[in-house]
N, C-alpha and C positions, 0 to 999 in steps of 0.2 A: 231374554228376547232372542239373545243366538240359537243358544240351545233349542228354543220353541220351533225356530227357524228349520232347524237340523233336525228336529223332531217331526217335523213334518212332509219333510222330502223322505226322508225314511218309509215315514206311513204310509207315505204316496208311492214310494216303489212299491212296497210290499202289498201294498192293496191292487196294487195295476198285474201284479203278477198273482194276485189270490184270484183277480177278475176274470182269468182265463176261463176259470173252472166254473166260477158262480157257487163258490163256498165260503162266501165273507164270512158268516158265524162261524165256523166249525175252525176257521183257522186264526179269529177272535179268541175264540174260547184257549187255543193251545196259548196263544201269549199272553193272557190273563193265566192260565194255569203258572208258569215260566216265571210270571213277574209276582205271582204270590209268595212260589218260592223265596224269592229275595225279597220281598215284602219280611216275610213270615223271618226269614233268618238274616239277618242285620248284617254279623260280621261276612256273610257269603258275598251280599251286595258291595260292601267294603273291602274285602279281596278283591275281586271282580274289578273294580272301581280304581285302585291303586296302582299306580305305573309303575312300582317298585318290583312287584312278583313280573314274570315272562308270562311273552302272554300264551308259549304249548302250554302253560303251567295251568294257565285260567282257560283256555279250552276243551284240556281233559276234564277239569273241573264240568264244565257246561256238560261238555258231549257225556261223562258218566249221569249228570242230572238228566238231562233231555231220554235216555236210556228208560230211566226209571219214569218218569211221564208221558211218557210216550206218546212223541208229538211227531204229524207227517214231516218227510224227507224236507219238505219247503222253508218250512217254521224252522228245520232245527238248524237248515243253512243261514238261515236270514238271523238265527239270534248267534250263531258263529260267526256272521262278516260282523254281526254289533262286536263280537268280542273282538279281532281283528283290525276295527277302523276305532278303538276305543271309543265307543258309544253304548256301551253295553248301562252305562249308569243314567242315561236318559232313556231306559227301555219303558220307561210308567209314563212320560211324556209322547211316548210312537204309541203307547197302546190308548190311551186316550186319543190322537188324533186319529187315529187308524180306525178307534168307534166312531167316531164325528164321520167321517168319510163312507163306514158301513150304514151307517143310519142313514144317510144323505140317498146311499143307491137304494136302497131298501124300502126309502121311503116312510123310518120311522122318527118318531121324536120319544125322548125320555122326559116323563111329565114328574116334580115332585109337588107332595099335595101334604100340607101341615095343617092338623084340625086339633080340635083342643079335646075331642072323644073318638073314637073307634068310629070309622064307616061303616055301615051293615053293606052287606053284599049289594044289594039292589041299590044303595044309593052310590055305590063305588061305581057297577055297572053304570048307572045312568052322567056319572061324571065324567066315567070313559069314554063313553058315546056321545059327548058334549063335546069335547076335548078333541075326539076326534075329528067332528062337525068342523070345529073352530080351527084345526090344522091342518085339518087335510091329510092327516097320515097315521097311521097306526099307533096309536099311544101305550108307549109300557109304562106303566107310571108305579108309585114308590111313594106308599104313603105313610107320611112319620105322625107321631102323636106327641102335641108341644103344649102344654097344660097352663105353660105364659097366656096361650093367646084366649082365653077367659071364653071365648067362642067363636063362630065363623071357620072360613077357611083361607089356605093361603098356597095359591098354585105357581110354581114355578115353571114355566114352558120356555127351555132353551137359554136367554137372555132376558126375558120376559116375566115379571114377578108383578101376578094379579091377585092384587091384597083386600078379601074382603071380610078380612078378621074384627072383632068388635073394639079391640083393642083403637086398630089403625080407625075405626069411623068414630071415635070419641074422641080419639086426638082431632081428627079432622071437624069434629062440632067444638072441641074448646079451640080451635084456631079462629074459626069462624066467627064465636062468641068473642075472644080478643080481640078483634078487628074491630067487632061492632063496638067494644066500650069505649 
């Protein structure tokens, strides 16, 4: 909860100073680049993280990374003060709020969509364009293939999980059928 806390005053600096420009995405994308790294290599995020090494130690570290990805002057200061105020290991926690926030100005929502076969294009389309109806904002949506749910679909928008999988309406008829005996 702290952390989340902390997590989000961050994202909230970093995005009020990305604001100036009106380049949310492009400076989204350098800290998802940044935190892949440390995704991808475990014990970097583990040095990084350890209060034992100094921290020129962990910032020649970054700033030789940052070199090599080559991310604007802004990005590379802002994940140097992470390293600096040790916050550098809740960097996965700022970059997910820091999307919440760019989505929010942008005006988009990230939709995920679980079907038991393959969408064909035009029924994708026309889900898009439902979705959008239904939000009011630009839907990137992410559509996964889950072979559980025997058929139907099942959308998730935000907080909002609209289940009309065949699965969930059989359980909801034997509930119904148990009432009744």
């Amino acid at each position: 909860m702290i952390s989340s806390n902390i997590a989000k005053r961050y994202a909230r600096a970093f995005f009020e100073i990305v604001g100036e420009e009106k380049r949310y995405e492009e400076y989204y994308g350098e800290l998802v680049r940044f935190s892949d790294v440390l995704r991808e290599n475990k014990s970097l995020g583990e040095f990084l993280a350890n209060p034992i090494f100094a921290q020129s130690d962990k910032k020649a570290v970054v700033e030789s990374i940052l070199e090599k990805i080559s991310v604007s002057t802004l990005t590379a200061n802002f994940l140097k003060l992470l390293v600096d105020k040790r916050r550098i290991d809740i960097l996965s926690d700022i970059e997910g709020c820091y999307r919440e926030l760019m989505d929010d100005a942008l005006k988009k929502v990230r939709v995920t969509v679980k079907t038991a076969f393959p969408l064909t294009g035009e029924l994708s389309n026309r889900l898009q364009t439902g979705l959008e109806g239904l939000t009011g904002r630009t839907v990137e949506m992410t559509v996964l293939e889950d072979s559980a749910l025997l058929g139907g679909i099942v959308v998730r928008v935000g907080d909002t999980l609209y289940d009309g999988s065949i699965r969930t309406q059989l359980n909801n008829i034997r509930n119904l059928l148990g009432e009744e005996l």
